[in-house]
gemmi code that builds the backbone of each chain (N, CA, C; Angstrom):
import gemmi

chains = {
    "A": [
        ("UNK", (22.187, -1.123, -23.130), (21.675, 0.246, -23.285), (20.225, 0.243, -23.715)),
        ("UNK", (19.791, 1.374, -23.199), (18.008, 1.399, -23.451), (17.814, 2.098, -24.690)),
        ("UNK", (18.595, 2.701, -24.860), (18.832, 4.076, -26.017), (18.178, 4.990, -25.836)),
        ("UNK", (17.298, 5.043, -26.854), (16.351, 6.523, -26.236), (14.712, 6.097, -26.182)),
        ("UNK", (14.414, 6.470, -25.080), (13.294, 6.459, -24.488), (12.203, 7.502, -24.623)),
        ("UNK", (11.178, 7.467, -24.557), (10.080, 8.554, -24.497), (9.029, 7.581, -23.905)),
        ("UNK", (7.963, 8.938, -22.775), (6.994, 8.446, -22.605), (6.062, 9.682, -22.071)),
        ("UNK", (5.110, 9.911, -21.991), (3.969, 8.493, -22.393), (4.096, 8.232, -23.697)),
        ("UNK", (3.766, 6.838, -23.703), (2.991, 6.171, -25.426), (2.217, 6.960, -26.154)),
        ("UNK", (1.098, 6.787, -25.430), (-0.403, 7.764, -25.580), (-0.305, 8.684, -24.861)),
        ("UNK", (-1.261, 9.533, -25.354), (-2.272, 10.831, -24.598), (-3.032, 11.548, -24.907)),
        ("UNK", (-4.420, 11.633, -24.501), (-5.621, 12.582, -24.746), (-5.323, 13.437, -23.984)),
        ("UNK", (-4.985, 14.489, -24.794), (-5.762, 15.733, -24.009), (-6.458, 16.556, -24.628)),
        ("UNK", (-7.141, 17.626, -23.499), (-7.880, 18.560, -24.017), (-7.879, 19.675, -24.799)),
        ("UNK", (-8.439, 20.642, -25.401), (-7.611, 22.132, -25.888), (-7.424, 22.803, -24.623)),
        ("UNK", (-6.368, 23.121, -24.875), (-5.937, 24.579, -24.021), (-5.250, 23.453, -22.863)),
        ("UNK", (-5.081, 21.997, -22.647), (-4.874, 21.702, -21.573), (-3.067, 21.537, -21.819)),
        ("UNK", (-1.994, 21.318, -20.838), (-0.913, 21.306, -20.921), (0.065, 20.193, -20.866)),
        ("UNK", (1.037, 19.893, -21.211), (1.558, 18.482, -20.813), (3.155, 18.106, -21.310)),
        ("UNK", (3.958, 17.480, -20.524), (5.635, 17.202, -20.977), (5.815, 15.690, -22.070)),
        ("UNK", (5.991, 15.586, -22.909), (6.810, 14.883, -23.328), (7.696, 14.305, -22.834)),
        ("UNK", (8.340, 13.232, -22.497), (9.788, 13.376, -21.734), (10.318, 12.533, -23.028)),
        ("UNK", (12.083, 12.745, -22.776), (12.899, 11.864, -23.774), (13.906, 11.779, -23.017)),
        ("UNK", (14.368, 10.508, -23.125), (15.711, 10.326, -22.401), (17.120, 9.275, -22.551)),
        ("UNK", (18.474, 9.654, -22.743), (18.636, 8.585, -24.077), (20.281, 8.254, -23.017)),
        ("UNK", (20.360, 7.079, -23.100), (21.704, 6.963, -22.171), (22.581, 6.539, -22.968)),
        ("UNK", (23.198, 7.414, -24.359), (24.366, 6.892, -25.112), (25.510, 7.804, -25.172)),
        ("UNK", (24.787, 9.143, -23.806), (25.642, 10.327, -23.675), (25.712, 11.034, -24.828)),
        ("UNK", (24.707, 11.368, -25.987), (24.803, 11.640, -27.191), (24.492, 13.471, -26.862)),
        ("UNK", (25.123, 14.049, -27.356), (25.275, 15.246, -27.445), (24.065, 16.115, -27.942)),
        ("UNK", (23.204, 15.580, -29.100), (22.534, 16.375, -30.237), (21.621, 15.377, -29.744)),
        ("UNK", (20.400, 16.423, -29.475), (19.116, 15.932, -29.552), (17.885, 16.366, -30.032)),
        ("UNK", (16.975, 15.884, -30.392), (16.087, 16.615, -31.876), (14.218, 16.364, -31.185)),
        ("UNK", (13.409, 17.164, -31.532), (12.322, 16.431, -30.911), (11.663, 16.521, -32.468)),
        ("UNK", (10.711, 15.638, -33.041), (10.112, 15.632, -34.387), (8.839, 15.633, -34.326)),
        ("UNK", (7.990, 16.087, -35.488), (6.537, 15.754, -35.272), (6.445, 15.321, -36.665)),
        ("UNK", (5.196, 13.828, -36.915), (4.547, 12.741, -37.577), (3.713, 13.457, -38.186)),
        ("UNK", (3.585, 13.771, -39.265), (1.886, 13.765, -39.786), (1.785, 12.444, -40.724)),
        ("UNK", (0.876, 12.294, -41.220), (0.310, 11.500, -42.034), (1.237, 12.179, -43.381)),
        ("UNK", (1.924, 11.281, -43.995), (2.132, 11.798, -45.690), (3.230, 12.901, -45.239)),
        ("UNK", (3.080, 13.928, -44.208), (4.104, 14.700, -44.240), (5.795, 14.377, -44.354)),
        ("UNK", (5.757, 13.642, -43.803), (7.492, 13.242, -43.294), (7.718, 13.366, -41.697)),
        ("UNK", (8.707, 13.794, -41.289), (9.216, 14.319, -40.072), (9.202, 15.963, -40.459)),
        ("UNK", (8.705, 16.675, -39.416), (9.235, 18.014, -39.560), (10.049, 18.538, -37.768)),
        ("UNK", (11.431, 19.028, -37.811), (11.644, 19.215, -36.792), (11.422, 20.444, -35.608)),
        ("UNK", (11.015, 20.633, -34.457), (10.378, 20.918, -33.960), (11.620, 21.696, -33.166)),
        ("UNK", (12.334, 21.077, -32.209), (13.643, 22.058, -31.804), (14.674, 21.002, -31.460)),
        ("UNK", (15.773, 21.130, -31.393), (17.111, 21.281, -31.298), (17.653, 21.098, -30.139)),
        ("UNK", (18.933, 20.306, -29.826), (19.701, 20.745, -28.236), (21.080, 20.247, -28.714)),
        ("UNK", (21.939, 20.991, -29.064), (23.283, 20.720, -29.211), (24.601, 20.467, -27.759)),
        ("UNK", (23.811, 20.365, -27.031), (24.292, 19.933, -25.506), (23.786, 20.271, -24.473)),
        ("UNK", (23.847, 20.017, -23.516), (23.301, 20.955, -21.695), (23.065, 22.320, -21.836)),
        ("UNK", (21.780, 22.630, -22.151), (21.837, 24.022, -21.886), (21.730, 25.174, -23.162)),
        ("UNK", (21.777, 23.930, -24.098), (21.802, 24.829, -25.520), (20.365, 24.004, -26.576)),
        ("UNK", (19.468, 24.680, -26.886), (18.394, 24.811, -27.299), (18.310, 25.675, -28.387)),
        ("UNK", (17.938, 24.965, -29.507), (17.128, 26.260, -30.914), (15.965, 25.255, -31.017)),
        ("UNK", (15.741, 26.644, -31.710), (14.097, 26.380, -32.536), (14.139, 25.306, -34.262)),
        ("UNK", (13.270, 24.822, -34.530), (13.820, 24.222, -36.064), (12.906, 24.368, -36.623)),
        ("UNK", (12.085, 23.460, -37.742), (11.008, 24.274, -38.331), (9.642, 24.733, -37.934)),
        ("UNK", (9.135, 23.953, -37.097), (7.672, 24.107, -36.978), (7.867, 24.251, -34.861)),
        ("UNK", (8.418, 25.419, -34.410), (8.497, 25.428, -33.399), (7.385, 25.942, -31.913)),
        ("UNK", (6.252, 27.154, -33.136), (5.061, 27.237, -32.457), (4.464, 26.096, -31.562)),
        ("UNK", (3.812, 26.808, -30.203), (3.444, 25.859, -29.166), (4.300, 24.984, -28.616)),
        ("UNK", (4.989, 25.316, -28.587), (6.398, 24.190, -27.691), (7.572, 25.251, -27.312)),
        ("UNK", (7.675, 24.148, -26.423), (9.020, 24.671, -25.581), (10.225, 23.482, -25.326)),
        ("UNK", (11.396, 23.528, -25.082), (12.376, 22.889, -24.447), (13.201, 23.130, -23.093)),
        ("UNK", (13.890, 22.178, -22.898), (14.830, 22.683, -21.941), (15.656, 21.161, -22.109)),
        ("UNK", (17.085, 21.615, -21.664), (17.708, 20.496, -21.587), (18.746, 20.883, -20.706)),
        ("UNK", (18.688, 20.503, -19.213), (19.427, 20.252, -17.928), (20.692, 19.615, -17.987)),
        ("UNK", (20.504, 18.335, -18.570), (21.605, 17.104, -18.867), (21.524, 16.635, -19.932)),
        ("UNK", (22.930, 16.105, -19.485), (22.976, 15.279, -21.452), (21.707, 14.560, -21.799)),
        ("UNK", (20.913, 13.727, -21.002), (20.460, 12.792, -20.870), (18.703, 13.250, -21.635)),
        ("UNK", (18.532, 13.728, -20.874), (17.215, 14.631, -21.015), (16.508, 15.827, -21.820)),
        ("UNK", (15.683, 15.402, -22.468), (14.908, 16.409, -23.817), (14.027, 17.076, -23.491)),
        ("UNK", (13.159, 17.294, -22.198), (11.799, 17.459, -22.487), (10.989, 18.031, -23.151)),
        ("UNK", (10.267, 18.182, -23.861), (9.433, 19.160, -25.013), (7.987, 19.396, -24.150)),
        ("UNK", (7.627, 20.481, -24.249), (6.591, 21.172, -23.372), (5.469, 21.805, -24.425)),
        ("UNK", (4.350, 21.249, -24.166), (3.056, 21.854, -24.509), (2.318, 22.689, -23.823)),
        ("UNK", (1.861, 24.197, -23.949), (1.591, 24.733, -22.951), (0.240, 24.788, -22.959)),
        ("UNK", (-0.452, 25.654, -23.986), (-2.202, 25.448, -24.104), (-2.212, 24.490, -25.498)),
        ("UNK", (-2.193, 23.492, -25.395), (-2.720, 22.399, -26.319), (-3.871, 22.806, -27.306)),
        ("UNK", (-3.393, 22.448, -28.899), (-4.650, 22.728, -30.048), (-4.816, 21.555, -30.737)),
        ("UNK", (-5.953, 21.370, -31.548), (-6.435, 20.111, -32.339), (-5.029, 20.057, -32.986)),
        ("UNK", (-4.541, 20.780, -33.596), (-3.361, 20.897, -34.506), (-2.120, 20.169, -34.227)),
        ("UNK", (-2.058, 19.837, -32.712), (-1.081, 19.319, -31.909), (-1.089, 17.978, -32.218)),
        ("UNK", (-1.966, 17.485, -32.528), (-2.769, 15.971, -32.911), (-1.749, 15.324, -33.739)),
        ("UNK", (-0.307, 14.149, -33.221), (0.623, 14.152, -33.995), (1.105, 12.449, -33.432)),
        ("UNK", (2.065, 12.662, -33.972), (2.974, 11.426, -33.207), (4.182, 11.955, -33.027)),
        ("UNK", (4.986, 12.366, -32.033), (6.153, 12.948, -31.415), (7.415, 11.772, -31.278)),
        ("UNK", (8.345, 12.112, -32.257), (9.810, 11.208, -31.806), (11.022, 12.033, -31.454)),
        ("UNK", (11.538, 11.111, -30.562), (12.966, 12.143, -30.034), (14.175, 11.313, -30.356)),
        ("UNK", (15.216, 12.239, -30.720), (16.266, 11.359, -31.308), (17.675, 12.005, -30.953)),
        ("UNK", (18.851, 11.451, -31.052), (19.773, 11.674, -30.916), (20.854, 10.857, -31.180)),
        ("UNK", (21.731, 11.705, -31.201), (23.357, 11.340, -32.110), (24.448, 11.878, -31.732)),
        ("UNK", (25.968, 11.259, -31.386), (26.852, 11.895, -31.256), (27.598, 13.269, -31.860)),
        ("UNK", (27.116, 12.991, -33.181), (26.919, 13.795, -33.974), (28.362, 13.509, -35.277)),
        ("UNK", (29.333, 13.005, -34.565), (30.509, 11.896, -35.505), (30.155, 11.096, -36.842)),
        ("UNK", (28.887, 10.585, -36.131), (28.723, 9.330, -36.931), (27.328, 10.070, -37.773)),
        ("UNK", (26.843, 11.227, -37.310), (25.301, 11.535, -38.267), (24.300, 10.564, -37.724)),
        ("UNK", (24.240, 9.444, -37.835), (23.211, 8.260, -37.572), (22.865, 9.318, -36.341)),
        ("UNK", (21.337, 9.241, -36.426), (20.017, 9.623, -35.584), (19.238, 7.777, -35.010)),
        ("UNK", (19.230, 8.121, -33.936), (18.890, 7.305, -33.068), (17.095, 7.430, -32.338)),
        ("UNK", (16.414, 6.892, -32.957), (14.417, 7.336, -32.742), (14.331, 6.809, -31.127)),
        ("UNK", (13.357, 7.568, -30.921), (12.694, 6.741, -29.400), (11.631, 6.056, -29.893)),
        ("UNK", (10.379, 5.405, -29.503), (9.623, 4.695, -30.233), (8.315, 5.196, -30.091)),
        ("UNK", (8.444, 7.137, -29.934), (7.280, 7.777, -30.614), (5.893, 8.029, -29.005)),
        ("UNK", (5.557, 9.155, -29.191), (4.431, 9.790, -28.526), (3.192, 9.789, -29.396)),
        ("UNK", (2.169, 9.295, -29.142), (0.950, 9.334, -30.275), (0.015, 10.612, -29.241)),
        ("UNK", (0.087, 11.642, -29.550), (-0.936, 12.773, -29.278), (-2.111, 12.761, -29.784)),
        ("UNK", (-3.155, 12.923, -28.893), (-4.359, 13.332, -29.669), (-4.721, 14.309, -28.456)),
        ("UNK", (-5.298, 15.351, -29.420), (-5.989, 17.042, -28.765), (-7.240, 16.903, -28.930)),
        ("UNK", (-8.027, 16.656, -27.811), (-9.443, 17.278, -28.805), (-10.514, 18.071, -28.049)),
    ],
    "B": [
        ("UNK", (19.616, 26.229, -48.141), (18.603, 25.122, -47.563), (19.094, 23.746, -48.515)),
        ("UNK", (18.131, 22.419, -47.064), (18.983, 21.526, -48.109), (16.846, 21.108, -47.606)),
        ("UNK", (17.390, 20.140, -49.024), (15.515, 19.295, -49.350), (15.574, 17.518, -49.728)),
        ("UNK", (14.513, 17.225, -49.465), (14.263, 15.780, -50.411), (13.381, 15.932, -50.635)),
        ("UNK", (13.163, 14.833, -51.820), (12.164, 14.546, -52.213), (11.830, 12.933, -52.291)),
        ("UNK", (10.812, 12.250, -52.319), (10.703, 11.193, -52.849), (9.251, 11.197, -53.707)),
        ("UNK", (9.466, 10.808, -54.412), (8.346, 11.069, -55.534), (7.215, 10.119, -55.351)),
        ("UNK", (7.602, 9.112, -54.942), (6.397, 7.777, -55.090), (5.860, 7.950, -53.642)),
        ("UNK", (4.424, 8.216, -53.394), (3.911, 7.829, -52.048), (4.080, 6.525, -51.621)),
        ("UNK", (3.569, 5.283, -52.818), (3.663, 4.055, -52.519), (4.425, 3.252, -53.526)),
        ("UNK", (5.032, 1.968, -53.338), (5.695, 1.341, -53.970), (5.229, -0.073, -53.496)),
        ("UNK", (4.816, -0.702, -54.952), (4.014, -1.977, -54.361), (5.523, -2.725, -55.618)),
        ("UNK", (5.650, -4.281, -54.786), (6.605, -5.006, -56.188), (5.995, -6.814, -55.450)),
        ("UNK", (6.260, -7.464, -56.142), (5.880, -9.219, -56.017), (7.456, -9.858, -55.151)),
        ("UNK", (6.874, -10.451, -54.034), (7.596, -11.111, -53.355), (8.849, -11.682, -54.344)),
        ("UNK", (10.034, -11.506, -54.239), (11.102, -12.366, -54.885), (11.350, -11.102, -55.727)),
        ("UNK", (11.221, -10.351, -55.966), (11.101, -9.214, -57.280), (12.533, -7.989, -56.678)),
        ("UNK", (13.135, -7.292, -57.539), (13.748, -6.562, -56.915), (13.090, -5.077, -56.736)),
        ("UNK", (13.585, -4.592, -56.069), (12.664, -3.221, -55.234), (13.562, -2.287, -55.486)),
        ("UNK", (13.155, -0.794, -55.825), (13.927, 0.232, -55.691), (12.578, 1.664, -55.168)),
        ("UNK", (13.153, 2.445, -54.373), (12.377, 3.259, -53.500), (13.615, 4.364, -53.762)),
        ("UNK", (13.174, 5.514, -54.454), (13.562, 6.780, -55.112), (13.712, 7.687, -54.000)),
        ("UNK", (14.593, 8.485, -54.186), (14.705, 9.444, -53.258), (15.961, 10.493, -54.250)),
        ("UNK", (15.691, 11.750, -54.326), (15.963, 13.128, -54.488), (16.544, 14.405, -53.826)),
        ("UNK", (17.413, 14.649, -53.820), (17.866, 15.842, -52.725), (18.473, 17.240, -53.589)),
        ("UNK", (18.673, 18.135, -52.583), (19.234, 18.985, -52.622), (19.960, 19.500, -51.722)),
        ("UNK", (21.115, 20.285, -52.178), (21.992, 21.196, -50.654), (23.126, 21.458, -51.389)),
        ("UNK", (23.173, 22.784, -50.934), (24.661, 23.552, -51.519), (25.587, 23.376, -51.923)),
        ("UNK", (26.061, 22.095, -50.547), (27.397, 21.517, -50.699), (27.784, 20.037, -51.193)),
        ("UNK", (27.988, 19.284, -50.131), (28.285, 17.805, -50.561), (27.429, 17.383, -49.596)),
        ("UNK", (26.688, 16.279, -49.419), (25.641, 15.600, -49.202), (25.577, 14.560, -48.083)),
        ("UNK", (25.482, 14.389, -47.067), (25.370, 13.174, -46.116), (23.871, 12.574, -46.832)),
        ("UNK", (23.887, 11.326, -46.966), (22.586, 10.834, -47.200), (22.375, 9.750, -46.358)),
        ("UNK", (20.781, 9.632, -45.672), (20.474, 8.542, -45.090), (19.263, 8.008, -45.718)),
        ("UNK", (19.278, 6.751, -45.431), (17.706, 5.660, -45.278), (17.545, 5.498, -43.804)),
        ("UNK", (16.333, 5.778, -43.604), (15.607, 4.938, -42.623), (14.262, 4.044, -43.000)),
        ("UNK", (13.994, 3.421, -42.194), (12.736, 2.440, -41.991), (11.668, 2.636, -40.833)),
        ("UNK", (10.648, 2.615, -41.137), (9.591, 3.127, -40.085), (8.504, 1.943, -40.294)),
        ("UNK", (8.670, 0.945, -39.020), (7.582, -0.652, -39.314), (6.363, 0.232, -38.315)),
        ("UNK", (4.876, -0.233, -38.725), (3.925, 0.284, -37.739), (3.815, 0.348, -36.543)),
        ("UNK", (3.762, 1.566, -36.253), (3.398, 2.205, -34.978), (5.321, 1.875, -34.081)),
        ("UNK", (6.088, 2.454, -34.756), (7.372, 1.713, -34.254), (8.089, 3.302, -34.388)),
        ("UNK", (9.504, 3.761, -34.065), (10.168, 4.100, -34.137), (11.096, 4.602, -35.702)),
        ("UNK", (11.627, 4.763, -36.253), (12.497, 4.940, -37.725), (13.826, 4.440, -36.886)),
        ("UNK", (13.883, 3.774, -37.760), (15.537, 2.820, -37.753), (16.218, 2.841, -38.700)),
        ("UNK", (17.655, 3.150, -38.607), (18.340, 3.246, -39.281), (18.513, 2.115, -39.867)),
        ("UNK", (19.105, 2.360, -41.638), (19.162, 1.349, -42.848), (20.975, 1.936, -43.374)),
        ("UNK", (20.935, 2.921, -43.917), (22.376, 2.740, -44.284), (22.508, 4.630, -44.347)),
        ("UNK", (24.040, 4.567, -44.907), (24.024, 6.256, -45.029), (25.372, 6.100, -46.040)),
        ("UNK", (25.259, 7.402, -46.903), (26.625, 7.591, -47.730), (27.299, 9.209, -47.077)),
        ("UNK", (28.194, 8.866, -46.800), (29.004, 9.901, -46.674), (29.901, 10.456, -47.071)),
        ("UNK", (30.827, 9.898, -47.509), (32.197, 9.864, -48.690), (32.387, 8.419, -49.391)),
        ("UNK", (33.342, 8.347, -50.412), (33.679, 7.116, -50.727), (32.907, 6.449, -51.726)),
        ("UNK", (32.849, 5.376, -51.590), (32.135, 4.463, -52.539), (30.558, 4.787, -52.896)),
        ("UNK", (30.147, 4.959, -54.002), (28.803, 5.565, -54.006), (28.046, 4.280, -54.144)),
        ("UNK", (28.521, 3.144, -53.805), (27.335, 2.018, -53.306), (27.235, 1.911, -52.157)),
        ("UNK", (26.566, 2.189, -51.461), (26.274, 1.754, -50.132), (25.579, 1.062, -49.746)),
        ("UNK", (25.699, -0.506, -48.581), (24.935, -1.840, -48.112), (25.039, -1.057, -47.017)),
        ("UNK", (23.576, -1.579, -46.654), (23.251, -1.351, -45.169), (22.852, -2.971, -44.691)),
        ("UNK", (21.418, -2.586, -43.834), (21.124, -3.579, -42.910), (19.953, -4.090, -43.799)),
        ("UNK", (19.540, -5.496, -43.515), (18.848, -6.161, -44.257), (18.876, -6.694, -45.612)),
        ("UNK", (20.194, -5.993, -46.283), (19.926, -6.437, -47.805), (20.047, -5.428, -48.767)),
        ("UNK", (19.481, -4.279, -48.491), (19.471, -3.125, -48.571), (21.024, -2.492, -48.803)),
        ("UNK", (20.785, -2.128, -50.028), (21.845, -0.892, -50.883), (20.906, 0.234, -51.539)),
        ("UNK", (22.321, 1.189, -51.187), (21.729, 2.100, -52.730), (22.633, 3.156, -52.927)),
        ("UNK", (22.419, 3.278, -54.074), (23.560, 4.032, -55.237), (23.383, 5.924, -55.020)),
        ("UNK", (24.346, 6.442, -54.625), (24.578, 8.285, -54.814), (25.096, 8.421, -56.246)),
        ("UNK", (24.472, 8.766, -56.656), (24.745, 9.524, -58.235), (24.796, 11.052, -58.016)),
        ("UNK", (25.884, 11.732, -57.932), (25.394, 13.110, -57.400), (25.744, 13.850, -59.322)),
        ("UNK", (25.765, 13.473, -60.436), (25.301, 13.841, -61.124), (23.469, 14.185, -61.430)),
        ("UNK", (22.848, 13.344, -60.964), (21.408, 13.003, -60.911), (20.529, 13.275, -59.465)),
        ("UNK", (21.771, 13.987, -58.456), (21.527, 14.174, -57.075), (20.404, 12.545, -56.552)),
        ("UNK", (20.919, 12.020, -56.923), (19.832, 10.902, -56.105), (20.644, 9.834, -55.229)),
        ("UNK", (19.888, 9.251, -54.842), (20.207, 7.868, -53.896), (19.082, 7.038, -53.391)),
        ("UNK", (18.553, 6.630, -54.754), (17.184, 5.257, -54.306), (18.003, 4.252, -53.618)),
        ("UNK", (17.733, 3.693, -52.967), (17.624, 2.593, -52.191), (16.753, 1.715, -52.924)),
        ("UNK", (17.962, 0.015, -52.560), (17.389, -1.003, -53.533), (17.633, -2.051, -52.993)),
        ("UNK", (16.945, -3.533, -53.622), (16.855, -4.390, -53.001), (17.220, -5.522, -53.494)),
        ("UNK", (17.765, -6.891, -54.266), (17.436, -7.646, -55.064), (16.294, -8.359, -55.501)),
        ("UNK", (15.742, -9.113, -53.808), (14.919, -9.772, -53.834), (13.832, -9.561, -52.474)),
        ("UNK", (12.991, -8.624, -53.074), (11.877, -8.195, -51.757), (11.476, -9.261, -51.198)),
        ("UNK", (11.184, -8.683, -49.646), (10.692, -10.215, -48.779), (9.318, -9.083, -47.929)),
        ("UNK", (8.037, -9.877, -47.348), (7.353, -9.668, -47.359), (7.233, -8.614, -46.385)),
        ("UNK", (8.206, -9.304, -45.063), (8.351, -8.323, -43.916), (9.131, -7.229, -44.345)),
        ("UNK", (9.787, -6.806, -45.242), (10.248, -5.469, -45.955), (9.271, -4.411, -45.971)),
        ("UNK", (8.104, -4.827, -45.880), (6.676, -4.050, -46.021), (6.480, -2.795, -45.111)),
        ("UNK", (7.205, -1.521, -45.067), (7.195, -0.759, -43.967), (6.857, 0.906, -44.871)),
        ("UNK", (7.362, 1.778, -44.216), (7.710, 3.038, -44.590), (8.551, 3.060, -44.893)),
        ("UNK", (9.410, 4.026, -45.481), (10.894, 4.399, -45.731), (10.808, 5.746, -46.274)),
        ("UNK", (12.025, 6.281, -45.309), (12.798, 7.766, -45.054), (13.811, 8.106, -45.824)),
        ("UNK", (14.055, 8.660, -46.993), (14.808, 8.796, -47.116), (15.389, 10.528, -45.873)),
        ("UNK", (16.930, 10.903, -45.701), (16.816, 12.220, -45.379), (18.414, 12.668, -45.561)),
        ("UNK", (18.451, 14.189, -45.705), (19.928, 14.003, -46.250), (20.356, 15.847, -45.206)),
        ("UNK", (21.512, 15.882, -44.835), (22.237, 16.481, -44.604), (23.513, 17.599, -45.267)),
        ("UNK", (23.361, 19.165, -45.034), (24.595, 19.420, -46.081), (25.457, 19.110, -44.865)),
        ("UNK", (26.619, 18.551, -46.016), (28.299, 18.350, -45.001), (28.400, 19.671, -44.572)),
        ("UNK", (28.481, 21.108, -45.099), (28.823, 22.189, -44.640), (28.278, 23.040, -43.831)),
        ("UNK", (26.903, 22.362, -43.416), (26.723, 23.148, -42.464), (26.638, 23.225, -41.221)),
        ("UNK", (25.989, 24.403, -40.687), (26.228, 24.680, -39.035), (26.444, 23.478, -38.141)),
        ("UNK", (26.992, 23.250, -36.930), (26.811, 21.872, -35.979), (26.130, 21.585, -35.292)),
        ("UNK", (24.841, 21.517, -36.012), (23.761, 21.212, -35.381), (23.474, 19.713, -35.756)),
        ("UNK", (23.711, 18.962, -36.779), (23.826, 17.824, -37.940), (22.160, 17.473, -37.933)),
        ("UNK", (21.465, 18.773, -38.269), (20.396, 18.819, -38.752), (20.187, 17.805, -39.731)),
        ("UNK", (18.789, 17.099, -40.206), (18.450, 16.455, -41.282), (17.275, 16.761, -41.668)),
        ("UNK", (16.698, 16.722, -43.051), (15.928, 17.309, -43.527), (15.322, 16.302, -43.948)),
        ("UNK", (14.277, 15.481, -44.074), (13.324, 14.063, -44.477), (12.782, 14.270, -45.295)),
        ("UNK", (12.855, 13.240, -46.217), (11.833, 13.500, -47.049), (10.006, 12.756, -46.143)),
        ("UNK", (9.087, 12.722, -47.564), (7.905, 12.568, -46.727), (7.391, 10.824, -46.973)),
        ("UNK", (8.460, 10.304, -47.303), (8.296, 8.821, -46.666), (7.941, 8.141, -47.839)),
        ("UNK", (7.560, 6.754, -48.154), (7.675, 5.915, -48.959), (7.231, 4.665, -48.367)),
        ("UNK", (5.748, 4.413, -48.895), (5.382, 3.186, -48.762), (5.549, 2.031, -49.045)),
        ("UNK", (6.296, 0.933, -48.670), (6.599, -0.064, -49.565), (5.556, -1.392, -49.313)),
        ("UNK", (4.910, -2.116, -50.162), (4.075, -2.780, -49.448), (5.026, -4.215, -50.696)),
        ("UNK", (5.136, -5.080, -50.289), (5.656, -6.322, -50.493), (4.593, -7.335, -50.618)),
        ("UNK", (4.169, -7.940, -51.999), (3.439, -8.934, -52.225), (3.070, -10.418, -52.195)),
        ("UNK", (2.998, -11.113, -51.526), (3.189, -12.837, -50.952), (2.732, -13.477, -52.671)),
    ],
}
model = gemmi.Model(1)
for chain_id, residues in chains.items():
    chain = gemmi.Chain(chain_id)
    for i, (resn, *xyz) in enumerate(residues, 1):
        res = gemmi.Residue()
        res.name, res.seqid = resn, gemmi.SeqId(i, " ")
        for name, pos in zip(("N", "CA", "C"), xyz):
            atom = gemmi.Atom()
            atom.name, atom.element = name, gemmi.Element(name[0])
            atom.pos, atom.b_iso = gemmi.Position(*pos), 0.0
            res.add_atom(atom)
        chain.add_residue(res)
    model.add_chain(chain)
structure = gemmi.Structure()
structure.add_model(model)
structure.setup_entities()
């Protein structure tokens, strides 16, 4: 198993410019989470997918979007990109049985 | 709402030394607690979790740590630090009672730097 995946690694972009995240995790895990890195902050979570088709918001959900088609798939959507966006992005997921959260190995954003 | 805390930004201790990395919570009900580990520029990996039962919990590497839910805590501890131990650390905790989302709430991390 690959577990969970994300890519790109990197990415510059511009303000106002747009761009997908992808996440993708083959353990058939039900619950999937997208997070954002600050420095010193912690994790703060960003949104939610409790299966195919089911999406919330979590704390810091401004400027993003989701969708989730299949089990498999997270994508998190940036639409007009801000300096503020400037993060490191992880996606995770869990059967939700066991609690254990499962990381991908992180999006490093930079906006400028 | 449920919270952590960890109080220490950084935690420095001497190779061979035993290590403990603090962590603090809150939540309504009864408590899922986790550790994770975050090595540079890497992913957070799971270390151990208490859920019911025995309030010692061994995880991976060596790594225990004690739920006192008189004192709401669960530092994570070590006997004998080793150098590559040298990472971040998460604590993050869960209420058992709520919605099924199995939300977790992080604290804001914990430097551990390990001394040769």
């Amino acid at each position: 198993n690959a577990g969970v995946t994300q890519t790109p690694k990197f990415r510059i972009l511009k303000i106002g410019q747009s761009m997908t995240l992808q996440c993708t995790q083959d353990m058939n895990h039900n619950y999937m989470y997208w997070y954002r890195q600050d420095p010193g902050m912690g994790l703060k979570l960003i949104y939610y997918s409790v299966g195919a088709g089911i999406t919330d918001k979590g704390e810091v959900p401004n400027g993003y979007n989701v969708s989730r088609s299949t089990t498999e798939d997270f994508p998190l959507r940036l639409e007009l990109a801000a300096p503020s966006q400037t993060s490191v992005y992880f996606c995770a997921s869990t059967t939700g049985f066991s609690d254990t959260q499962y990381f991908g190995p992180g999006t490093r954003l930079t906006v400028l | 709402a449920q919270s952590v805390a960890q109080p220490e930004d950084q935690v420095n201790v001497a190779e061979g030394n035993p290590l403990t990395v603090k962590c603090t919570y809150s939540v309504s009900g009864n408590p899922y607690l986790f550790w994770y580990v975050q090595y540079p520029n890497r992913g957070l990996q799971f270390l151990l979790k208490y859920i019911t039962g025995d309030n010692l919990v061994k995880g991976s590497y060596g790594f225990e740590a004690e739920f006192n839910k008189s004192q709401t805590s669960f530092h994570l501890k070590k006997p004998s630090a080793l150098v590559s131990d040298s990472a971040l650390y998460f604590c993050a905790v869960r209420d058992s009672s709520g919605a099924g989302s199995y939300q977790l709430t992080f604290g804001k991390g914990t430097k551990l730097s390990v001394i040769p």
